[in-house]
Steps between C-alpha positions, in 0.01 A plus 500: 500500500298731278635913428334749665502721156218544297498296192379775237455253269283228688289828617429570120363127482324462790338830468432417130320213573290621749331738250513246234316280704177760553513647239271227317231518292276720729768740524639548182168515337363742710198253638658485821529853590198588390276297713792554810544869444374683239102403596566707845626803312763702717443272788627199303856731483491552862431068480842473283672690763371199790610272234850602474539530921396149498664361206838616717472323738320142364714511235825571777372243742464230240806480332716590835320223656548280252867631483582424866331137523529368147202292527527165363128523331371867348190451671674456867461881509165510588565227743781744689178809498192330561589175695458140374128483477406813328803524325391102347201699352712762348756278372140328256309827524783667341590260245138483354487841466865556340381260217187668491712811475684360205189426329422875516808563337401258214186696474672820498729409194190403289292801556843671430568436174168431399409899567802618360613239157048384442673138516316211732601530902598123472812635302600708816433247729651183374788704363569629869449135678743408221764717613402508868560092507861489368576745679422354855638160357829710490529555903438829771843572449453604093145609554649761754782566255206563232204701636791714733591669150172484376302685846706860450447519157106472516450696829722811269271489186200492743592803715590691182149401318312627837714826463360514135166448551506779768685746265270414263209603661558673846152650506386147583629481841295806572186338428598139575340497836192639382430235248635200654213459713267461247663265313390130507888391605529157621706529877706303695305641859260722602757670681850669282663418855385096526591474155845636527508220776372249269693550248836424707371238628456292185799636398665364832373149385741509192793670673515244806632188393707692181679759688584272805690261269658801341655637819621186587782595172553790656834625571383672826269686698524819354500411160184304495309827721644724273359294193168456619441858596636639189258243284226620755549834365509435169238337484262742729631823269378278264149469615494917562558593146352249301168547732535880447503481131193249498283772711606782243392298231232302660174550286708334222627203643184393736364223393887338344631186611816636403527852583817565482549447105246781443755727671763420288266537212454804547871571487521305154360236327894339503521545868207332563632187372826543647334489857287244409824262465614694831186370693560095332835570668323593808281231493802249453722605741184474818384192322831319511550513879126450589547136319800456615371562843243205485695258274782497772222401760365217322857366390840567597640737246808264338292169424346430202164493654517878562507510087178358521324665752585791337404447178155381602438798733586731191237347308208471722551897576487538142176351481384680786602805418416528169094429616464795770488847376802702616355738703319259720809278575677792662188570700399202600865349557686815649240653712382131681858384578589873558292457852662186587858657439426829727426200775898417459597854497346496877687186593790616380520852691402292815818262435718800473367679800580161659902493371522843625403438824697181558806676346479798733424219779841297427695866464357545873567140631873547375541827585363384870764181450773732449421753776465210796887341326616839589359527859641203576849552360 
C-alpha cells in the first residue's frame, strides 16, 4: 500500500523533468518563443498565461492517469482518452512527430554552436545524437535520474537572463508593441490565442506517452499532481520572462536563429558562451526522452534490438537535421503537429467530463443503495 505523504524528493524529479523535457532547442534558444509569443507582442504574454492553465492540468491528467492504471504500453494513454480508433492514429501520429521533434533538436544544437564558437553545425549535431544515443541505451529510469537535475538548472539561468535583458533595457517594453508589428517575424498562428493552443498541443504529443510511464513510479497521487503542476509552472514563468526580455530587445535579435545568445551577449562576451553550453544542455535533456520515446515503440527497451533502433534513428535525424535551416524546422514541425495535438486536448476534456459524471453517478447509486438498506432495516 503506497503513503499518503508527499515524496519531496520524487516531486523535485518529476517536476524537473517535465521542464527538462520542453525546454528543447526551441526554447532554450529563444526560436520557440519568438514565433509562439514574442511575434504577438503583449498578447503573446496574455498567450503564456493560457499556456500555463493548460499545462496544469495536461500535464496533471497525464501522469495521474498514468499513475492510477500503469499502462502496460506508453502509448495506451491515448487509447484510455480518445478510444481505440482515434487513439490507433495518435499512438503513429504521435510517434512520427516525436522523432521529427528530435530532429529539431539536432538542428537546434548545430545552429547553436555554429552562431556562437563559427565551427560547422554538424559538430553540434552529431555531438548531441552522440550523447542523446547512450543515453537512451541506458534506460527511462537514468534518463529521468539525468535530465530531472538537469531541467531546474536551465529553466534558473533562463529566467535570470530574461530579467537581464529587461534591466538592461526597460525602455524597450515601452515601445515593443509598436514595433513588433512591423517586423517580418515568422509566427506560429495568425491568432496569439490559437497559437498558445498550438503550442500545447505539440507539446502534449511529447508529454503523453513520457509522463504516463513516469507516474506509473509514482509513490502516490499527490506526489505525481504536485510534480506536474510545479514543472508546469516552471516552465510557464519561464516562457513570461524570457519572452519579455526578447520584446525589450527585439530590433536586435529579429532575424536570429538563436536569440537567446544575443541576450547574454550583451551581458558579456563570457556569459554568452556559458549559456550557449546551457542551451546544448537544454537541447540534450528534451532530445533524450523524445528518442527514447520512439525507440521504446519500435523495440522493447531491454533487448539488444532497442540498441539498434536507436542508434539508427540518431543518425538519420542527424542527417535530417543538419539539411533544414533551423528556423524552418520549428515552423514547419511545431506549428503542423501543434493543430493535431489541440485535437487531443478536446478529447481529453471530453473524457474527463465523462469520469466526472460517472463518478458523481456511482456516489448517487450508492448513496441511493445505502438509503433503501436503511428503510428496510
Amino acid at each position: 500500500m503506497h503513503s499518503s505523504n508527499v515524496n519531496v524528493k520524487q516531486v523535485i524529479a518529476f517536476s524537473g523533468a517535465f521542464i527538462a523535457f520542453l525546454i528543447g532547442s526551441g526554447f532554450a534558444t529563444g526560436q520557440e518563443i519568438m514565433q509562439y509569443f514574442v511575434a504577438y507582442g503583449y498578447k503573446g504574454i496574455a498567450g503564456a498565461i493560457v499556456v500555463f492553465l493548460l499545462f496544469m492540468y495536461v500535464g496533471t491528467s497525464f501522469i495521474v492517469t498514468g499513475y492510477k492504471h500503469r499502462f502496460p504500453k506508453p502509448n495506451d494513454i491515448y487509447t484510455y482518452y480518445c478510444g481505440k480508433a482515434i487513439g490507433k492514429f495518435f499512438d503513429y501520429f504521435s510517434i512520427l512527430f516525436i522523432y521529427m521533434s528530435f530532429i529539431v533538436m539536432i538542428g537546434g544544437a548545430g545552429a547553436t554552436v555554429r552562431q556562437q564558437f563559427d565551427i560547422p553545425a554538424s559538430i553540434g549535431g552529431i555531438g548531441l545524437a552522440i550523447l542523446a544515443g547512450i543515453t537512451v541505451i541506458l534506460g527511462l529510469n537514468r534518463i529521468v535520474d539525468v535530465i530531472g537535475k538537469i531541467g531546474p538548472v536551465i529553466c534558473i539561468m533562463a529566467i535570470i537572463l530574461g530579467i537581464s535583458a529587461i534591466i538592461m533595457n526597460p525602455s524597450g517594453l515601452s515601445t515593443a508593441s509598436q514595433i513588433i508589428p512591423d517586423l517580418d517575424l515568422l509566427s506560429a498562428s495568425s491568432n496569439w490565442l490559437f497559437a498558445a493552443g498550438s503550442y500545447v498541443g505539440f507539446c502534449m504529443l511529447w508529454l503523453a506517452a513520457f509522463l504516463s510511464t513516469m507516474g506509473a513510479t509514482a509513490v502516490n497521487h499527490k506526489t505525481a499532481s504536485l510534480g506536474a503542476i510545479i514543472g508546469a509552472f516552471g516552465f510557464s514563468l519561464g516562457i513570461i520572462v524570457i519572452a519579455l526580455g526578447l520584446m525589450a530587445n527585439i530590433q536586435q535579435v529579429e532575424g536570429s536563429l538563436v536569440p537567446s545568445l544575443i541576450l547574454a551577449g550583451n551581458i558579456h562576451p563570457s556569459i554568452a558562451v556559458i549559456f550557449s553550453l546551457t542551451v546544448m544542455a537544454a537541447i540534450f535533456s528534451t532530445a533524450v526522452p523524445l528518442l527514447w520515446t520512439v525507440s521504446s515503440k519500435i523495440a522493447d527497451e531491454k533487448s539488444s534490438r532497442f540498441k539498434h533502433v536507436t542508434i539508427i534513428l540518431a543518425i538519420i535525424g542527424t542527417v535530417v537535421g543538419l539539411y533544414i535551416p533551423f528556423d524552418r524546422l520549428v515552423n514547419i514541425v511545431y506549428v503542423v503537429n501543434g493543430y493535431v495535438g489541440i485535437l487531443l486536448l478536446v478529447l481529453m476534456i471530453i473524457k474527463t467530463i465523462k469520469n466526472v459524471i460517472e463518478n458523481n453517478k456511482d456516489k448517487n447509486d450508492d448513496g441511493n443503495l445505502l438509503e433503501t438498506k436503511s428503510n428496510v432495516k
